[in-house]
N, CA, C and O of each residue as an XYZ file, in Angstrom:
748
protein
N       3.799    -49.410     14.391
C       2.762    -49.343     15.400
C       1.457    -48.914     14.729
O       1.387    -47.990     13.919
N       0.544    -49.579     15.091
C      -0.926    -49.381     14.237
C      -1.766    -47.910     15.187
O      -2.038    -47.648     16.358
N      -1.903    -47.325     13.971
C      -3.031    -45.814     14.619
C      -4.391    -46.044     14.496
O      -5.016    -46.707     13.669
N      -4.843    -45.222     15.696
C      -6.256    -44.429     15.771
C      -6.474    -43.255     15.055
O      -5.742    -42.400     15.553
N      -6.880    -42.963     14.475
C      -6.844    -41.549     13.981
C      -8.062    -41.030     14.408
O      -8.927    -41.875     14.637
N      -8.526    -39.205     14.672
C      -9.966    -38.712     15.234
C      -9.494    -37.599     14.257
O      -8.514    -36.862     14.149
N     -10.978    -37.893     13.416
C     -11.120    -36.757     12.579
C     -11.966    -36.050     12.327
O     -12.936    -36.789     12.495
N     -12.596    -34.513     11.842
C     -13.936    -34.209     11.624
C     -13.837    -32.414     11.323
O     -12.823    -31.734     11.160
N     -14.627    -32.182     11.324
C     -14.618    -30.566     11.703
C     -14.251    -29.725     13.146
O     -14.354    -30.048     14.330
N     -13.859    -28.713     12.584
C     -13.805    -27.755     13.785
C     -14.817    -27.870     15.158
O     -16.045    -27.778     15.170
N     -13.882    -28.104     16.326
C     -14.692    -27.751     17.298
C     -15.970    -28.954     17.515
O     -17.046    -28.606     18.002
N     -15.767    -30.089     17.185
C     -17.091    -30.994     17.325
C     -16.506    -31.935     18.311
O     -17.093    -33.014     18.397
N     -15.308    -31.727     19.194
C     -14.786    -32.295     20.495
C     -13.969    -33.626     20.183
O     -14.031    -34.720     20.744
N     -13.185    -33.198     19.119
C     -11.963    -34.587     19.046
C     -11.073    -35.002     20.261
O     -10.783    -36.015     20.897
N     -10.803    -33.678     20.236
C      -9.835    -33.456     21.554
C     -10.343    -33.799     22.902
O      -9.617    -34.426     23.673
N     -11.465    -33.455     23.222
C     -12.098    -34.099     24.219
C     -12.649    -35.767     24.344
O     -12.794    -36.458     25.353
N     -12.858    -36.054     23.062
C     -13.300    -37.519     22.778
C     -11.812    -38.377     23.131
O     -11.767    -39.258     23.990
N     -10.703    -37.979     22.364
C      -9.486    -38.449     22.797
C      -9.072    -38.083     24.641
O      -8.689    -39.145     25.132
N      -9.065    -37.665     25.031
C      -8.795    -37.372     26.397
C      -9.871    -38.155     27.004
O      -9.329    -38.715     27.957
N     -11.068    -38.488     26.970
C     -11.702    -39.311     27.418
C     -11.338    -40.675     26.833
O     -11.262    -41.555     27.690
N     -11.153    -40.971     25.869
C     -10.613    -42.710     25.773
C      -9.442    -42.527     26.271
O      -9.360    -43.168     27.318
N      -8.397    -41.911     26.013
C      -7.135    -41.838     26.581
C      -6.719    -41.833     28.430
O      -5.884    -42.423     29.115
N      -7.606    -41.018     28.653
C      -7.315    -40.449     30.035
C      -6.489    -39.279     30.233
O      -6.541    -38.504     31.188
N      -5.406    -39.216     28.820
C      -4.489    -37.945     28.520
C      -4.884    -36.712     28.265
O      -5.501    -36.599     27.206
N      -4.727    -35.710     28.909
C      -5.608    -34.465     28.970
C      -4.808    -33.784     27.612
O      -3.592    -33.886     27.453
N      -5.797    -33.011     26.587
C      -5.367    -32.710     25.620
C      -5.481    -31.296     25.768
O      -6.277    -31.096     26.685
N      -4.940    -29.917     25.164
C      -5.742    -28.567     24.829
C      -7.428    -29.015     24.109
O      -7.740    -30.098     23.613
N      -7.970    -28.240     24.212
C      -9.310    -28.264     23.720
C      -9.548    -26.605     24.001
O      -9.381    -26.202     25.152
N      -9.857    -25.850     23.162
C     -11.162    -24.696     23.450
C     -12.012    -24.633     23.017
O     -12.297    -25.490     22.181
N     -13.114    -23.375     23.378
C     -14.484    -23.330     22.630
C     -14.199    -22.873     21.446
O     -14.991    -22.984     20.510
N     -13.234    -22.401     21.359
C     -13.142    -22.297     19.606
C     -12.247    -22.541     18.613
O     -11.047    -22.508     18.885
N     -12.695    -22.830     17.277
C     -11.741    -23.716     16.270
C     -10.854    -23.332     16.068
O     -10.654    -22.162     15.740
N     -10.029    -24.191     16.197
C      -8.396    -24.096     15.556
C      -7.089    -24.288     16.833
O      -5.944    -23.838     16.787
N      -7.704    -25.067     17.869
C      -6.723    -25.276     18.856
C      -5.830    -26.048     18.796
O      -4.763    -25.987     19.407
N      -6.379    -27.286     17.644
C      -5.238    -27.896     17.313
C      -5.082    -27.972     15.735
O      -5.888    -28.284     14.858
N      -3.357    -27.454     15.678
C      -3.103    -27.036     14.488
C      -2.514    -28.282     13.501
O      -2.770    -28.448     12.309
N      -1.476    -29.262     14.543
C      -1.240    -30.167     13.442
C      -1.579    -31.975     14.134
O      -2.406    -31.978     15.046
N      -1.256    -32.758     13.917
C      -1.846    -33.804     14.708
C      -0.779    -34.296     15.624
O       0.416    -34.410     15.351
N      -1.399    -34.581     16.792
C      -0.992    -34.841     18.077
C      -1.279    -36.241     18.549
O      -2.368    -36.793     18.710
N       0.002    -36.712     18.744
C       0.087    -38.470     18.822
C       0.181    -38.687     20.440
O       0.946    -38.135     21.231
N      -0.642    -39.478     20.640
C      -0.697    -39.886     21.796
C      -0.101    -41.646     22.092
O      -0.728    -42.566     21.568
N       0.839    -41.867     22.755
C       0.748    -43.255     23.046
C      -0.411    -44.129     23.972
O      -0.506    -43.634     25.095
N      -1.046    -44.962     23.824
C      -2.277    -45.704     24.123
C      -1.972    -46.772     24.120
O      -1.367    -47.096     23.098
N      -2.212    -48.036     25.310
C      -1.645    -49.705     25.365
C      -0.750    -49.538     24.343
O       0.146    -48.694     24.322
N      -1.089    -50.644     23.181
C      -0.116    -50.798     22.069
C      -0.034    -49.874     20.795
O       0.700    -50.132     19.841
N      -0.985    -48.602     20.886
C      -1.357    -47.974     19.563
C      -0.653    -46.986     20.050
O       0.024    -46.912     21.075
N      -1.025    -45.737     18.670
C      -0.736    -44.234     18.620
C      -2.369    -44.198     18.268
O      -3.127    -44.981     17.695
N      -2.549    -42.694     18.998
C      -3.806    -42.484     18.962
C      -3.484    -41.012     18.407
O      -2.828    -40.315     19.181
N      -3.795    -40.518     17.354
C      -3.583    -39.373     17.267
C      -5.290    -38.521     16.845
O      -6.356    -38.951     16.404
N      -4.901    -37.460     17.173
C      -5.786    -36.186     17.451
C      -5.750    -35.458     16.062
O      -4.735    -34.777     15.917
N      -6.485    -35.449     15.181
C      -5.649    -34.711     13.801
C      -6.329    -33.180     14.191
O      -6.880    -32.990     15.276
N      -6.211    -32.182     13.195
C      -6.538    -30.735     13.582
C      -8.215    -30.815     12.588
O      -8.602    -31.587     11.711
N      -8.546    -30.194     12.938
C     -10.276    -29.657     12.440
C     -10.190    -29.347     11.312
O      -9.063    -29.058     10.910
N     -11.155    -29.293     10.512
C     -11.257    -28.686      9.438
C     -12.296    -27.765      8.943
O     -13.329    -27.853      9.607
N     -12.325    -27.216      8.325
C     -14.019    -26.219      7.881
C     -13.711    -24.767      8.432
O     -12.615    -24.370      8.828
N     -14.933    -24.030      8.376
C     -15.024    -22.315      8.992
C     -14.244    -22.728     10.202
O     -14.658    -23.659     10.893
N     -13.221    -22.139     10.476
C     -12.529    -21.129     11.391
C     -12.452    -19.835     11.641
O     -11.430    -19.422     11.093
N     -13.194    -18.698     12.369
C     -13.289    -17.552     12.746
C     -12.184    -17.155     12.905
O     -11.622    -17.480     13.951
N     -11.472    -16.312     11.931
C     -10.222    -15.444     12.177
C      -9.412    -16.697     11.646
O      -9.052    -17.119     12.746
N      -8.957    -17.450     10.879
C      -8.512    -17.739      9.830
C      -8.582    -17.450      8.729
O      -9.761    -17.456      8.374
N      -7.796    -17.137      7.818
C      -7.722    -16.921      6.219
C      -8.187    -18.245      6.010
O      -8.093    -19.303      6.633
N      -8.870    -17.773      4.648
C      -9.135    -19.031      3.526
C      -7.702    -20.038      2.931
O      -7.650    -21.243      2.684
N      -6.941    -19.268      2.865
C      -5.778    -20.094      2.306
C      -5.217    -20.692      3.672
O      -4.470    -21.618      3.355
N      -5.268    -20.533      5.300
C      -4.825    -21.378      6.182
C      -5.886    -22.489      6.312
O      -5.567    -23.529      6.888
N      -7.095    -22.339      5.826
C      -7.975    -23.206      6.211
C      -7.572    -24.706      5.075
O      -7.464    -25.894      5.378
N      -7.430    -24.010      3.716
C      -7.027    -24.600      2.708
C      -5.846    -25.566      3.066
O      -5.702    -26.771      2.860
N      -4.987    -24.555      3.722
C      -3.240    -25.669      4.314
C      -3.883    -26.641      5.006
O      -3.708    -27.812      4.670
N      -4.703    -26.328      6.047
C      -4.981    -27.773      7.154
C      -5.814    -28.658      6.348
O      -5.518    -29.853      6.372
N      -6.581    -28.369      5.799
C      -7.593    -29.303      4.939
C      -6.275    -30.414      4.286
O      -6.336    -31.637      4.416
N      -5.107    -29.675      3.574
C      -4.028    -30.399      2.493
C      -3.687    -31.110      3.574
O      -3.529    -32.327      3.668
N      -3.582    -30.260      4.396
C      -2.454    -31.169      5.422
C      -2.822    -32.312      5.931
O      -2.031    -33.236      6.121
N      -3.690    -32.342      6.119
C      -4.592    -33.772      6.664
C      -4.920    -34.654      5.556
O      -4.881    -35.828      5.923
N      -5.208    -34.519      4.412
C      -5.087    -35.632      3.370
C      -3.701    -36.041      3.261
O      -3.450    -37.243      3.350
N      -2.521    -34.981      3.033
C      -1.571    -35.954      2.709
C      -0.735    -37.086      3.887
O       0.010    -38.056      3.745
N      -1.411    -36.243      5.256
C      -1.116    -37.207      6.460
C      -1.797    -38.460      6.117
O      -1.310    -39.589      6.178
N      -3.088    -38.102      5.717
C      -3.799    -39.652      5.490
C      -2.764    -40.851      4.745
O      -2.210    -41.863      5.176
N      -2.824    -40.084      3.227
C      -2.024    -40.603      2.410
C      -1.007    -41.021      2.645
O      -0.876    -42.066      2.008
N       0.031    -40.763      3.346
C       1.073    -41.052      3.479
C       0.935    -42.069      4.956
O       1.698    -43.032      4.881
N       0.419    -42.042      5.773
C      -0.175    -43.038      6.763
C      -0.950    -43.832      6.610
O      -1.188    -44.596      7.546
N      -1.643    -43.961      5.380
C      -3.352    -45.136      5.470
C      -2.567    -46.130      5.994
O      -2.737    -46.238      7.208
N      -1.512    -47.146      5.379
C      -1.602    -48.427      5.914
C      -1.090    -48.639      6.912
O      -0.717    -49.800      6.742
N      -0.592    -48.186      8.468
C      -0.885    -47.980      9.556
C      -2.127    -47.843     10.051
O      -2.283    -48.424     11.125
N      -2.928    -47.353      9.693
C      -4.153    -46.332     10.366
C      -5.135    -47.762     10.365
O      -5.605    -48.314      9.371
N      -5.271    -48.137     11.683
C      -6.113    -49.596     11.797
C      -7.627    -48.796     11.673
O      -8.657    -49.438     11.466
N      -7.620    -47.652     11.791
C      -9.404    -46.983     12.121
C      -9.486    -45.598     12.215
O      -8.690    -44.845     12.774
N     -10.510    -45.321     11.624
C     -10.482    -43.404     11.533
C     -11.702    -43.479     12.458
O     -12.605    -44.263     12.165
N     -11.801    -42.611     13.710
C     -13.112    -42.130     14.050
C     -13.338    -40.902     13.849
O     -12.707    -40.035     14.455
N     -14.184    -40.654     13.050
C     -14.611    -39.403     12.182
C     -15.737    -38.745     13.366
O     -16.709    -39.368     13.791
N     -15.449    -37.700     13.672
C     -16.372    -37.426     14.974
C     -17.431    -35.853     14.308
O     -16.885    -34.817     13.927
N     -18.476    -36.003     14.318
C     -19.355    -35.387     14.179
C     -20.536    -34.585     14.971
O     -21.244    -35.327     15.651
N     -20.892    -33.111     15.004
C     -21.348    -32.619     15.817
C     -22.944    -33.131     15.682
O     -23.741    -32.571     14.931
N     -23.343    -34.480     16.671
C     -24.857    -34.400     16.423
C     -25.907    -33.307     15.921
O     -26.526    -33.324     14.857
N     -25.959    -32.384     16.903
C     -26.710    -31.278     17.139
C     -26.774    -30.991     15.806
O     -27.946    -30.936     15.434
N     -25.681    -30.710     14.611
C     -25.829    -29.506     13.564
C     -24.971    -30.447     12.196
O     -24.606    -29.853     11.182
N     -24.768    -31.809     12.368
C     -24.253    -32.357     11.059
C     -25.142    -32.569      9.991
O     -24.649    -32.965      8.935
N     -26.669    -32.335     10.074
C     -27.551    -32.907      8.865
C     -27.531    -31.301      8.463
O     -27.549    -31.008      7.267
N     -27.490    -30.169      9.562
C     -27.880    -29.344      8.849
C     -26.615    -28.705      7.902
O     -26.721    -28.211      6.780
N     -25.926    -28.802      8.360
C     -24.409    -28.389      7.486
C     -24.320    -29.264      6.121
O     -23.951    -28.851      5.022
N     -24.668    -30.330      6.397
C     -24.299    -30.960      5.126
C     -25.521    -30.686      4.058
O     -25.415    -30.621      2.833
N     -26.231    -30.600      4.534
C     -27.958    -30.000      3.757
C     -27.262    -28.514      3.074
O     -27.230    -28.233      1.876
N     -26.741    -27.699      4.198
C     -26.463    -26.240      3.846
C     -25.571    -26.590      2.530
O     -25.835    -25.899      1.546
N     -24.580    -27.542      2.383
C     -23.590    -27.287      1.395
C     -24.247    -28.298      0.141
O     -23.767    -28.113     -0.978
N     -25.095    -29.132      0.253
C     -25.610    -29.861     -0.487
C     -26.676    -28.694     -1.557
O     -26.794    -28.648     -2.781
N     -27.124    -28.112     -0.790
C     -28.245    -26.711     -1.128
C     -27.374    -25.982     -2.021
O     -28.007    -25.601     -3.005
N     -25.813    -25.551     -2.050
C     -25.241    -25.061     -2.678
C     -24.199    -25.843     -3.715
O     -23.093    -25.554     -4.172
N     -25.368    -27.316     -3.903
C     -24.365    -28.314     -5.042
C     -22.789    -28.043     -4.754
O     -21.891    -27.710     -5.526
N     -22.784    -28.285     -3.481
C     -21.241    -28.529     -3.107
C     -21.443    -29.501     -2.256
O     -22.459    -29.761     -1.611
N     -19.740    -30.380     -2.303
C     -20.031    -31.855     -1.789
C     -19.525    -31.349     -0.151
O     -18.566    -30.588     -0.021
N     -20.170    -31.789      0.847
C     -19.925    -31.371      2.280
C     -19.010    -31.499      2.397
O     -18.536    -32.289      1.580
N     -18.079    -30.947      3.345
C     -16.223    -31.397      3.675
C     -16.355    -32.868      4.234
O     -15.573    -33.668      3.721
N     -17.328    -33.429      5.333
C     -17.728    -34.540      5.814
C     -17.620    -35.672      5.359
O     -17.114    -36.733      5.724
N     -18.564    -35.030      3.887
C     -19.167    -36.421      3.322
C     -17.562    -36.901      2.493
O     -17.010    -38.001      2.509
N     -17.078    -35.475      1.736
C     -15.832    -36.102      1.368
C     -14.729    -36.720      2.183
O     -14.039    -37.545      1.584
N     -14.474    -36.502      3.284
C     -13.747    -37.096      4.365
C     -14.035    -38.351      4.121
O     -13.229    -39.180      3.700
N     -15.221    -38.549      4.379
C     -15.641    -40.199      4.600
C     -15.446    -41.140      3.433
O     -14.895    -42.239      3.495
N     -15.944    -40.595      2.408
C     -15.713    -41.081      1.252
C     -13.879    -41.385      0.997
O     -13.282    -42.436      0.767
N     -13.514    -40.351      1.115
C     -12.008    -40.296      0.996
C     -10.988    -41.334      1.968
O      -9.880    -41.765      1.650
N     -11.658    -41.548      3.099
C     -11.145    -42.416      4.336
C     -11.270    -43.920      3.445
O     -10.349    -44.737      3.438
N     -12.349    -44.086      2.832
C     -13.045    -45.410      2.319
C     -11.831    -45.652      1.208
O     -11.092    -46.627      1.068
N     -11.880    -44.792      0.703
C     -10.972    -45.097     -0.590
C      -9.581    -45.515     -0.086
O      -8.789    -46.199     -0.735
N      -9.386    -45.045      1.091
C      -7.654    -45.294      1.326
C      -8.059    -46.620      2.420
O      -7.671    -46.796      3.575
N      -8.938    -47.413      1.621
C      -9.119    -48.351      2.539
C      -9.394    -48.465      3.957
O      -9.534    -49.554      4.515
N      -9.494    -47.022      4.711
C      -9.623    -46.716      6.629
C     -10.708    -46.938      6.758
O     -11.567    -46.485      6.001
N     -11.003    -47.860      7.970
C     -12.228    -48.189      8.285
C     -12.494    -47.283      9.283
O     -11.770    -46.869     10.188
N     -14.197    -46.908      8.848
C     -14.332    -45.594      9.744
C     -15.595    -46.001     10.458
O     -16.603    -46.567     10.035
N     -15.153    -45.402     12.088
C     -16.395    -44.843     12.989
C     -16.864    -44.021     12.982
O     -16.078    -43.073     12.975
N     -17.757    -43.773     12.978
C     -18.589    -42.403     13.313
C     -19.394    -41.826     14.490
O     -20.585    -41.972     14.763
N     -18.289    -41.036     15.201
C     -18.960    -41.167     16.834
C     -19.884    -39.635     16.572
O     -19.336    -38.660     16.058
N     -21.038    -39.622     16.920
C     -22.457    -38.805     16.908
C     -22.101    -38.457     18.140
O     -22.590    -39.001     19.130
N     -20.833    -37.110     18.225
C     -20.914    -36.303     19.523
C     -22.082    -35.726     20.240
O     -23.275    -35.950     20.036
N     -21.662    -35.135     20.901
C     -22.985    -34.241     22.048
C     -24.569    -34.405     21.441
O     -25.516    -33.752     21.002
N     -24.199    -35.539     21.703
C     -25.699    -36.990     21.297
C     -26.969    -36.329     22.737
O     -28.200    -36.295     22.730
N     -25.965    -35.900     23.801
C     -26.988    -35.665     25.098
C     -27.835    -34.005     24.585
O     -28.861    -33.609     25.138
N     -27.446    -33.588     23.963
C     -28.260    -31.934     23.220
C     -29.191    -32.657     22.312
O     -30.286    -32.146     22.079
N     -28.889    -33.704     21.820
C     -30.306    -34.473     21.267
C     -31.606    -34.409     20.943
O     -31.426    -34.780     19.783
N     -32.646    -34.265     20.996
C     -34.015    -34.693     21.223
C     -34.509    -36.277     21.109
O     -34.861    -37.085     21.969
N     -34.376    -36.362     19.631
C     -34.947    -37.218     19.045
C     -33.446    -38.462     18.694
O     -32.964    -38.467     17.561
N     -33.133    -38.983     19.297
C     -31.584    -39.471     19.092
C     -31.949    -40.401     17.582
O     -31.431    -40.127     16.499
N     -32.837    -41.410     17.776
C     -32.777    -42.315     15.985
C     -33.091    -41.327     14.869
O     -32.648    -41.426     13.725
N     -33.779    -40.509     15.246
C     -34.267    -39.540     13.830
C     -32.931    -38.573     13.601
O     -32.473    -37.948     12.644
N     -32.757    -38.668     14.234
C     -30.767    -38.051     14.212
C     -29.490    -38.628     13.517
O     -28.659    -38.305     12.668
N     -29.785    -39.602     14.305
C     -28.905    -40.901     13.462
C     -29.203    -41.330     12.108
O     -28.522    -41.270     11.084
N     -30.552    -41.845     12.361
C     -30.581    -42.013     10.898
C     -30.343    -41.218      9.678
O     -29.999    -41.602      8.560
N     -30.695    -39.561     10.294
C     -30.076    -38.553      9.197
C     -28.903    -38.516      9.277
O     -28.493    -38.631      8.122
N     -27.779    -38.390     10.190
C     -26.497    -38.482     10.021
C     -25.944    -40.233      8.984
O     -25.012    -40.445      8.209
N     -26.788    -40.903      9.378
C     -26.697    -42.111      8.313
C     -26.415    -42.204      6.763
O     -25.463    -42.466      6.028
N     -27.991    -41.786      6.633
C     -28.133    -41.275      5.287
C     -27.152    -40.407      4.867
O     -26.427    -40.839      3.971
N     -26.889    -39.047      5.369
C     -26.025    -37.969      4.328
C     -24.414    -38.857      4.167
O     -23.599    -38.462      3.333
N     -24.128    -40.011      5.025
C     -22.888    -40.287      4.546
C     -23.401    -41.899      3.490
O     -22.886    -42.962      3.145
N     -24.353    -41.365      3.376
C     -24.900    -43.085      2.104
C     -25.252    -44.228      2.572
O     -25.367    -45.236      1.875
N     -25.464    -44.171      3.856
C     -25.637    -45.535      4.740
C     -27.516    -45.276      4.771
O     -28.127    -44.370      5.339
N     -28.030    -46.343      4.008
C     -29.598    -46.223      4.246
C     -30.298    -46.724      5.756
O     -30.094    -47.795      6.327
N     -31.049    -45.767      6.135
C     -31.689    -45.393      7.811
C     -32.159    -46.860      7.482
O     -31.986    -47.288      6.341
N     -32.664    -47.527      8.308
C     -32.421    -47.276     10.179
C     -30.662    -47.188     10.275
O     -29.870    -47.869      9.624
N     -30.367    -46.202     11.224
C     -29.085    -46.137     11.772
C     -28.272    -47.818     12.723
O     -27.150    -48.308     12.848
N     -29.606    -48.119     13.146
C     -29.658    -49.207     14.031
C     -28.773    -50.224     13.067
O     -27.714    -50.677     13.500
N     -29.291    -50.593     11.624
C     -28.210    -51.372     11.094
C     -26.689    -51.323     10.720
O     -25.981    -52.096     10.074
N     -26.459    -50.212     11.317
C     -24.627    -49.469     11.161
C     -24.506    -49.397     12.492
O     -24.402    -48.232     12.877
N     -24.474    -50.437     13.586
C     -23.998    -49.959     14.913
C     -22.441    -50.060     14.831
O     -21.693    -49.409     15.561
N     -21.979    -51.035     13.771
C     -20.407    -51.382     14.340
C     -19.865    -50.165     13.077
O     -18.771    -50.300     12.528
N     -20.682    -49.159     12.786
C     -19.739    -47.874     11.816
C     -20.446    -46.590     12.663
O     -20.005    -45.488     12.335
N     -21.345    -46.595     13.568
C     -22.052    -45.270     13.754
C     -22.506    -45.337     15.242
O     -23.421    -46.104     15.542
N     -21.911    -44.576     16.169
C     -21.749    -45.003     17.672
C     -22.300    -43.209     18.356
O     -21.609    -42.265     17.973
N     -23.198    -42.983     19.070
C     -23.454    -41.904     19.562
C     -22.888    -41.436     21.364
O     -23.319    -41.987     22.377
N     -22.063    -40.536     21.339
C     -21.208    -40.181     22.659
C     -21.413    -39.257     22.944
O     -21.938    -38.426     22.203
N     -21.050    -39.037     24.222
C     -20.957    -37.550     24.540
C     -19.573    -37.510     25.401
O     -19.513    -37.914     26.562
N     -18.416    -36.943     24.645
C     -17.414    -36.945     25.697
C     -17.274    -36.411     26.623
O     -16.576    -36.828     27.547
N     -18.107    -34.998     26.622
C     -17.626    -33.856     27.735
C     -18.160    -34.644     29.004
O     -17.823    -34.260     30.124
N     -19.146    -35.949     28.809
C     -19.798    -36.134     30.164
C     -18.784    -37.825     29.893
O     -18.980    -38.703     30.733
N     -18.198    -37.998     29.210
C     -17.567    -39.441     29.528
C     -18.348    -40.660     28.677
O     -17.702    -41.636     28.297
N     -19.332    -40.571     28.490
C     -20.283    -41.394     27.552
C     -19.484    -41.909     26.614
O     -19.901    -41.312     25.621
N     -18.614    -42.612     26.237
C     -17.923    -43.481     25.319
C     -17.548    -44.921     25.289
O     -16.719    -45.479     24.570
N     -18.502    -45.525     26.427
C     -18.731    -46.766     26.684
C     -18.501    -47.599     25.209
O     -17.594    -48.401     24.985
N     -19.265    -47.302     24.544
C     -19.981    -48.157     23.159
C     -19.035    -47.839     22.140
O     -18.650    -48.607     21.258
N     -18.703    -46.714     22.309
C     -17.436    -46.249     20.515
C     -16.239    -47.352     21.310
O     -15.864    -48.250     20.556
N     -15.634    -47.371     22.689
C     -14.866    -47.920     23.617
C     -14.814    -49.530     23.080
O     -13.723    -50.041     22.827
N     -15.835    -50.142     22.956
C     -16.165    -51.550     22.477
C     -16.228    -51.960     21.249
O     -16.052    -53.094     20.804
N     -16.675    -50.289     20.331
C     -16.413    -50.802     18.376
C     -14.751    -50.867     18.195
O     -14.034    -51.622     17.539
N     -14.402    -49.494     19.258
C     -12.661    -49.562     18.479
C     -12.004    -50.967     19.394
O     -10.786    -51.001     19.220
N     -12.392    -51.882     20.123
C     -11.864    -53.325     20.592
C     -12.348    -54.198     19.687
O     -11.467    -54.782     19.056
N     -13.566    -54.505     19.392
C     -13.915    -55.183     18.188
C     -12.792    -55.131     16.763
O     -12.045    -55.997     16.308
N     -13.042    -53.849     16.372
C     -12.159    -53.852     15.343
C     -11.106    -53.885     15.461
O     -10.684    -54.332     14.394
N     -10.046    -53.635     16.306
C      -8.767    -54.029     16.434
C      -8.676    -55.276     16.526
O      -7.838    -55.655     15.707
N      -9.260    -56.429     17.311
C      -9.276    -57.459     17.224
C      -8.970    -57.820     15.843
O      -7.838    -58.157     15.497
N     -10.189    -57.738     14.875
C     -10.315    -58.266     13.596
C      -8.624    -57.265     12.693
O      -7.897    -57.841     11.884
N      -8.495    -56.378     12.964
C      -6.945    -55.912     12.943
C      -5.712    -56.796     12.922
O      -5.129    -57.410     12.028
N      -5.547    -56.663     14.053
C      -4.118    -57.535     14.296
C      -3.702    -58.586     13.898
O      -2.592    -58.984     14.250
């Protein structure tokens, strides 16, 4: 059976993004680490799974943060050729500045390596630009979330890799129509 996979950092609303395409109500809280290992959902003909967060967790050890980080690559690894699509979900509001923050400290963002790392195992990835509605400036947004993963701005030319939602309000019209597109070209 071919997967969805939703991946990203702590707390940037996987769980909620999945419960809104799904309709399946997931745990979600306001704070990181609610979901610990990945949670498969059945969907029409797929598995849609929910993987767990990654990055600062408040009141986690460094070495549990370290386990989930492993744990989710070797899920990758050992799943890529199933995995029809990764949607890598990202907190609009604060992804240029996080990745700036770790870039500032010549360290490669957890993000950017995700993405990179998804590419390599061949997963074709979305990138849904969560709580897009806290916004201001939505293209000057995008296009920076563009750029830090190597995609040169305008954002506008990555619509079928870079989709802006807001799940908590249902807004997933458009990510709704990239992951049908690409399954199509899938199957």
């Amino acid at each position: 059976m071919k997967e969805i996979i939703f991946v990203g950092r702590s707390n940037v609303g996987k769980s909620t993004l999945v419960t809104a395409l799904t309709g399946k109500k997931l745990p979600a809280g306001k704070r990181p680490g609610v979901t610990r290992k990945p949670r498969h959902i059945p969907y029409q003909n797929l598995q849609v799974t929910d993987m767990p967060g990654f990055g600062f967790m408040r009141g986690a050890t460094d070495e549990s943060q370290e386990a989930i980080k492993d744990n989710i690559v070797h899920y990758l690894e050992k799943n890529a050729k199933n995995i029809a699509l990764a949607v890598m979900v990202v907190n609009a509001t604060s992804f240029s500045e996080i990745v700036d923050r770790w870039n500032g400290r010549n360290e490669v963002p957890v993000e950017v390596e995700l993405f990179e790392f998804l590419h390599e195992l061949d997963i074709y990835v979305i990138v849904a630009a969560n709580k897009i509605d806290k916004v201001d400036d939505i293209d000057r947004t995008l296009d920076g979330i563009a750029e830090r993963l190597g995609m040169s701005p305008p954002w506008k030319q990555w619509i079928d890799s870079i989709v802006p939602v807001c799940a908590k309000k249902g807004n997933i019209g458009e990510l709704k129509k990239l992951i049908q597109v690409r399954l199509g070209k899938v199957r």
